[in-house]
C-alpha positions as CSV (number, residue, x, y, z in Angstrom):
1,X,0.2,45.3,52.4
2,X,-2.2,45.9,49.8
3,X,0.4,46.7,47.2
4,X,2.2,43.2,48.3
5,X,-1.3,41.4,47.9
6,X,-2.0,42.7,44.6
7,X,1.6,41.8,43.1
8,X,0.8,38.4,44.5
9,X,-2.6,37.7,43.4
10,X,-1.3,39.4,39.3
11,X,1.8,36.6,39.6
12,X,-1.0,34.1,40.4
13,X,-2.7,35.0,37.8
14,X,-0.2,35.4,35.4
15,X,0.7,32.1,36.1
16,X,-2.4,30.4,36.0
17,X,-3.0,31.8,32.4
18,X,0.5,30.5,31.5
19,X,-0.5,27.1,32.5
20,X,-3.9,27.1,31.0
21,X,-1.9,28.7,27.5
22,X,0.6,25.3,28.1
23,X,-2.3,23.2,28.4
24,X,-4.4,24.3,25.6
25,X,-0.9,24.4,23.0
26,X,-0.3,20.9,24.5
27,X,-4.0,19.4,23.8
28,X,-4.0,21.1,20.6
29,X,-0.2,19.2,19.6
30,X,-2.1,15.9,20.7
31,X,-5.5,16.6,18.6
32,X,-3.1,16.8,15.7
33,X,-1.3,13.9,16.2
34,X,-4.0,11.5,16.4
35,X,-4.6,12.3,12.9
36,X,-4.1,8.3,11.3
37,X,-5.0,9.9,7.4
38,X,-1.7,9.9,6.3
39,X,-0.8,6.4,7.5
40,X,-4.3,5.5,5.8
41,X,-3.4,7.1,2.8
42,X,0.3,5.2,2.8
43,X,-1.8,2.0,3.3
44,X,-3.9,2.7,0.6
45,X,-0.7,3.4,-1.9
46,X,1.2,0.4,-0.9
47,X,-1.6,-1.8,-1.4
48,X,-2.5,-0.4,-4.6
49,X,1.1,-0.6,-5.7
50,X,1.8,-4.2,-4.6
51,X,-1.3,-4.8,-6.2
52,X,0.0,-4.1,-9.6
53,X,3.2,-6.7,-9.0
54,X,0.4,-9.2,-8.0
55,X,-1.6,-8.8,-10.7
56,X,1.2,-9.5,-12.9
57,X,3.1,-12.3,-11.6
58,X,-0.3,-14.4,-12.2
59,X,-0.7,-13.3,-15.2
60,X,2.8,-14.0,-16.1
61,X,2.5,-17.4,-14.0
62,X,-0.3,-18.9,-15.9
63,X,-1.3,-16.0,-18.9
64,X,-4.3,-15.9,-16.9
65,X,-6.1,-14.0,-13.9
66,X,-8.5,-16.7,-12.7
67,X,-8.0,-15.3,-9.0
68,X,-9.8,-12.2,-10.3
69,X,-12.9,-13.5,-10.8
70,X,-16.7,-12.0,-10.2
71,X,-18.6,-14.2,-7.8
72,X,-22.4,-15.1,-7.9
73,X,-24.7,-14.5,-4.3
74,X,-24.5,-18.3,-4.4
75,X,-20.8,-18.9,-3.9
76,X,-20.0,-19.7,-8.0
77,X,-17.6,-17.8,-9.9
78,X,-18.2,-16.5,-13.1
79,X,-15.8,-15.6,-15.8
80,X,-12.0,-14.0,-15.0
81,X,-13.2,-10.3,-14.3
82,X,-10.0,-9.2,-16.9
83,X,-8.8,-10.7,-20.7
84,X,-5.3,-11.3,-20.7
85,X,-3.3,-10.7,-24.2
86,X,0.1,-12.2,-24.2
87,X,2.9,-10.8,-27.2
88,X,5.9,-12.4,-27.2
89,X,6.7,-12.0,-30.9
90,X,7.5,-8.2,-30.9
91,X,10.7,-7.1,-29.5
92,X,9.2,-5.9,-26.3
93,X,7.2,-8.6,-25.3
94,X,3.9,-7.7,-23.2
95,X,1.5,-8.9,-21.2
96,X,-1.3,-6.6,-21.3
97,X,-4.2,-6.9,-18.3
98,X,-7.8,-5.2,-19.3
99,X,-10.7,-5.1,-17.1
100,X,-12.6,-3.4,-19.6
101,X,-14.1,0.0,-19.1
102,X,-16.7,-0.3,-16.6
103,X,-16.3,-1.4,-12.9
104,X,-15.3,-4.9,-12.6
105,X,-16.0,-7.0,-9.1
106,X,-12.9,-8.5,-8.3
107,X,-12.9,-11.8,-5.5
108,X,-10.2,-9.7,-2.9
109,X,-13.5,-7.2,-3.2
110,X,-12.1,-4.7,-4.8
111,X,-13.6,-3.0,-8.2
112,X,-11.0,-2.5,-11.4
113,X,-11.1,-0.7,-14.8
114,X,-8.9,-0.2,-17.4
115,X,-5.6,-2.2,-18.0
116,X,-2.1,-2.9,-16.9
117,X,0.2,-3.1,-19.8
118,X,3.3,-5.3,-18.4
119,X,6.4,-5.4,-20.6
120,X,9.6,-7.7,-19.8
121,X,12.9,-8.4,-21.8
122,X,13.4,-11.9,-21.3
123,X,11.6,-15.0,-19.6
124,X,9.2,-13.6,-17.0
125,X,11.1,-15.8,-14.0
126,X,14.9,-15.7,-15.4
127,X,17.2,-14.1,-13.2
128,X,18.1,-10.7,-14.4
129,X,14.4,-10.4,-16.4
130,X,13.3,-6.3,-16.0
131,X,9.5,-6.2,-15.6
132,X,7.6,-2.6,-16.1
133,X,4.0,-2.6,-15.4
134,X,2.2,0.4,-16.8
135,X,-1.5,1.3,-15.8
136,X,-3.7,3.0,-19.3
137,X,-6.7,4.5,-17.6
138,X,-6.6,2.3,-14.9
139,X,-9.2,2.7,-11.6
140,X,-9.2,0.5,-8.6
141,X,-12.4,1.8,-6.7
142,X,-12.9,4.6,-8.6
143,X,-9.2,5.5,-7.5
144,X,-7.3,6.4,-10.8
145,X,-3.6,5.3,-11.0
146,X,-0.9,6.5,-13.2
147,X,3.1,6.4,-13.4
148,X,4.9,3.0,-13.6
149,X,6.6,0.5,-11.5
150,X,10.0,-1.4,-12.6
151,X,10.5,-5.1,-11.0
152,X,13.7,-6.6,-11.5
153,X,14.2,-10.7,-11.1
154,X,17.3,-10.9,-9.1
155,X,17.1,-15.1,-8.8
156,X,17.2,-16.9,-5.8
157,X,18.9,-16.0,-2.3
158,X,20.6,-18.2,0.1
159,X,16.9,-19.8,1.3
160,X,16.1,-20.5,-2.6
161,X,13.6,-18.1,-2.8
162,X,13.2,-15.6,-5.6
163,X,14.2,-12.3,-4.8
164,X,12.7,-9.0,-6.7
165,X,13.8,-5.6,-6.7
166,X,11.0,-3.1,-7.4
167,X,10.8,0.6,-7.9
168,X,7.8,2.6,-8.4
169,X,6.8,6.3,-9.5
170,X,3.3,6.0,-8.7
171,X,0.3,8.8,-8.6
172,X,-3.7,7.7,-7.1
173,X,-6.0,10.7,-7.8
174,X,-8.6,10.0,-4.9
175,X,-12.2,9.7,-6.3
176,X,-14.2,12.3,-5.5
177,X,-12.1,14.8,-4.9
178,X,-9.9,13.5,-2.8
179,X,-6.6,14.8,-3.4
180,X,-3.7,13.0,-5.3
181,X,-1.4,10.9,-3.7
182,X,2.3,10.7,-4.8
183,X,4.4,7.3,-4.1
184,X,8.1,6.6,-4.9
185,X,9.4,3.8,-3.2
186,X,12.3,0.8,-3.3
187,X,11.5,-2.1,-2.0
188,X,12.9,-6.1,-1.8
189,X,9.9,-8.5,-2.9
190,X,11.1,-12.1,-1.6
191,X,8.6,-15.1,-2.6
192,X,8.5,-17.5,0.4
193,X,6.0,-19.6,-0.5
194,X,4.3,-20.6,-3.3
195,X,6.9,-20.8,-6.6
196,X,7.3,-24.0,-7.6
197,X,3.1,-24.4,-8.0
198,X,1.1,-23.6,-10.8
199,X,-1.4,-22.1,-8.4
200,X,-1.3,-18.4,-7.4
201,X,-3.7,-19.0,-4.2
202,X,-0.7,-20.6,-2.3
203,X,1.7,-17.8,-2.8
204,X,3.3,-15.5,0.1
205,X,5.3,-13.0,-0.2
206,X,8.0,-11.0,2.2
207,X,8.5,-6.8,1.5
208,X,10.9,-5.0,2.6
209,X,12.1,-1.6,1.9
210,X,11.2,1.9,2.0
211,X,9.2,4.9,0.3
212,X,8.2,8.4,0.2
213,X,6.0,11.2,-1.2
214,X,3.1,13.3,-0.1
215,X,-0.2,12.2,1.1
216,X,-3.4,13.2,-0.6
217,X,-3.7,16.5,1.7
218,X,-0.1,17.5,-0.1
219,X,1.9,17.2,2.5
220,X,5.7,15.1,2.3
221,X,6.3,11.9,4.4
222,X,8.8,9.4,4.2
223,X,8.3,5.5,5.6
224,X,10.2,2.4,6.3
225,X,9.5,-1.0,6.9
226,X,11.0,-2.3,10.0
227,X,9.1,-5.8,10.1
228,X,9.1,-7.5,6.8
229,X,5.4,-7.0,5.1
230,X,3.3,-10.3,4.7
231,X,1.2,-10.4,1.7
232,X,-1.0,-14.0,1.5
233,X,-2.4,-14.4,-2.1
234,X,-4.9,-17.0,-0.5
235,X,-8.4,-16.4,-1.0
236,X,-9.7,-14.2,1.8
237,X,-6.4,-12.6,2.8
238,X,-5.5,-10.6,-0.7
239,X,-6.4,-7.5,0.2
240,X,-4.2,-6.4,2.9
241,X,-0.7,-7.2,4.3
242,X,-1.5,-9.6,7.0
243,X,1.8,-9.0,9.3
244,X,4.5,-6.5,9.1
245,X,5.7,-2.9,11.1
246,X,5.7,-0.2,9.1
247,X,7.2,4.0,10.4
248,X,5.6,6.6,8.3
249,X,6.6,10.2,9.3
250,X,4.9,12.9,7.8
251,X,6.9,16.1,7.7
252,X,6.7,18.0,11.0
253,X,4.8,15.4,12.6
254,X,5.7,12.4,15.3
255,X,6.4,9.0,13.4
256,X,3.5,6.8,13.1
257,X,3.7,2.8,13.8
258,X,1.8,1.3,11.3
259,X,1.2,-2.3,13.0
260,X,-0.4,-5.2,10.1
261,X,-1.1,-7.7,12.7
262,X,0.0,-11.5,13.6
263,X,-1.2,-13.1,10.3
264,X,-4.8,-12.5,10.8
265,X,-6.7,-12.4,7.3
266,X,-8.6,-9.2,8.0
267,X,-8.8,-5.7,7.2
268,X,-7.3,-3.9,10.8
269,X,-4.5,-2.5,12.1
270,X,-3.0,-0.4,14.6
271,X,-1.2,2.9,14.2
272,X,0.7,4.0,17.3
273,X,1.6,7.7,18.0
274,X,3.3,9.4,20.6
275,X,3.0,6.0,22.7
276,X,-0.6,6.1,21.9
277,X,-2.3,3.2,19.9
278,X,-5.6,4.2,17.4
279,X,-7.5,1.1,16.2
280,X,-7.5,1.3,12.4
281,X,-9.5,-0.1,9.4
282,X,-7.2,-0.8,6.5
283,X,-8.9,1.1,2.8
């Protein structure tokens, strides 16, 4: 009987440190997957990125960046926060962006150095027009950006809106230290509101597409866009995509749900993983 007893109470045991193992492997997989750095980290690369297109369909709108503009305490802007040179007589014409060399407080609230040289081989809206913007020592919040990004005019679609393809090889060394992150992506830029104005304030714009890379801890990911990206050039709503679903999977990791919002001109989101939702503000 005692021999019976003590099997039992070693198979309870056994047991019991079995489920306690499960239950510590489990709550360990979950800590790790409420990790949101890589999604913030894709964030922070597709706004930077889109950033670059912005900056250069104003300045090939108008030949000017008066949207990027330093604002007093008292609500009045001062001069355009970049000089814009335009060279259309060599035989690659450029547009070249330069914020100068020290920090630069932009009105979407960010803070830019350095330029963006922006070369095109025909008229800067003709169908067909290949657009390649090129940072030279270029920081956006102390966040240095290199590579290049290729936008191709590709006229107007059914709905009469222009329709840009764009591909970009694009590296952010992190300030501080914080790691480097690598973006290649394709994506379909469709302008649904806004072209046939002077003004660049009344422009919106419709991304699609998809991209990959590693994050700034090294590690791969891949992402697609499964609700079309809303970017609002009005004043106030700049900085972020305002609507749009987003899947970003890291390597060895469950996908993460990058959620924009309804429209809202603000800097959250959501990022669901593993049916769990994590409040997020956007870098």
């Amino acid at each position: 009987m005692k021999t019976r007893q003590l099997t039992l109470g070693l198979t309870l045991l056994a047991i019991v440190g079995s489920a306690i193992f499960s239950s510590c492997r489990k709550r360990d997989k979950e800590e790790v997957d409420k990790d949101t750095s890589s999604a913030s980290d894709q964030s922070l690369a597709s706004t930077t990125v889109n950033d670059m297109t912005s900056i250069s369909d104003e300045a090939g709108k108008s030949y000017a960046i008066s949207s990027f503009r330093t604002e007093n305490t008292d609500g009045l802007l001062n001069a355009p926060c970049a000089s814009v040179t335009v060279d259309t007589l060599s035989a690659v014409r450029t547009i070249t962006v330069n914020f100068g060399s020290t920090n630069c407080s932009c009105l979407d609230g960010r803070e830019r150095r350095g330029s963006l040289v922006i070369s095109f081989t025909g008229r800067y809206r003709d169908s067909l027009t290949v657009i390649t913007i090129t940072p030279q020592n270029y920081f956006v919040d102390d966040n240095q950006v290199t590579g290049s990004k290729t936008i191709t005019n590709k006229g107007h679609n059914a709905a009469h809106h222009l329709v840009y393809d764009i591909s970009a090889n694009i590296q952010i060394i992190k300030a501080n230290g914080g790691g480097t992150i690598s973006w290649q992506s394709n994506r379909q830029r469709e302008w649904i509101t806004g072209e046939s104005t002077p003004s660049w304030s009344d422009d919106i714009y419709s991304i699609t597409g998809s991209a990959s890379g590693t994050n700034a801890s090294g590690n791969t990911f891949t992402s697609v866009i499964t609700s079309p990206l809303i970017r609002n050039m009005a004043a106030g709503c700049r900085r972020h995509f305002t609507q749009g679903v987003l899947e970003h999977t890291p390597a060895g990791k469950a996908t993460r749900y990058i959620d924009y919002g309804n429209g809202a001109c603000d800097n959250k989101a959501t990022v669901t993983i593993n049916g769990n939702v994590y409040a997020v503000t956007l870098p």
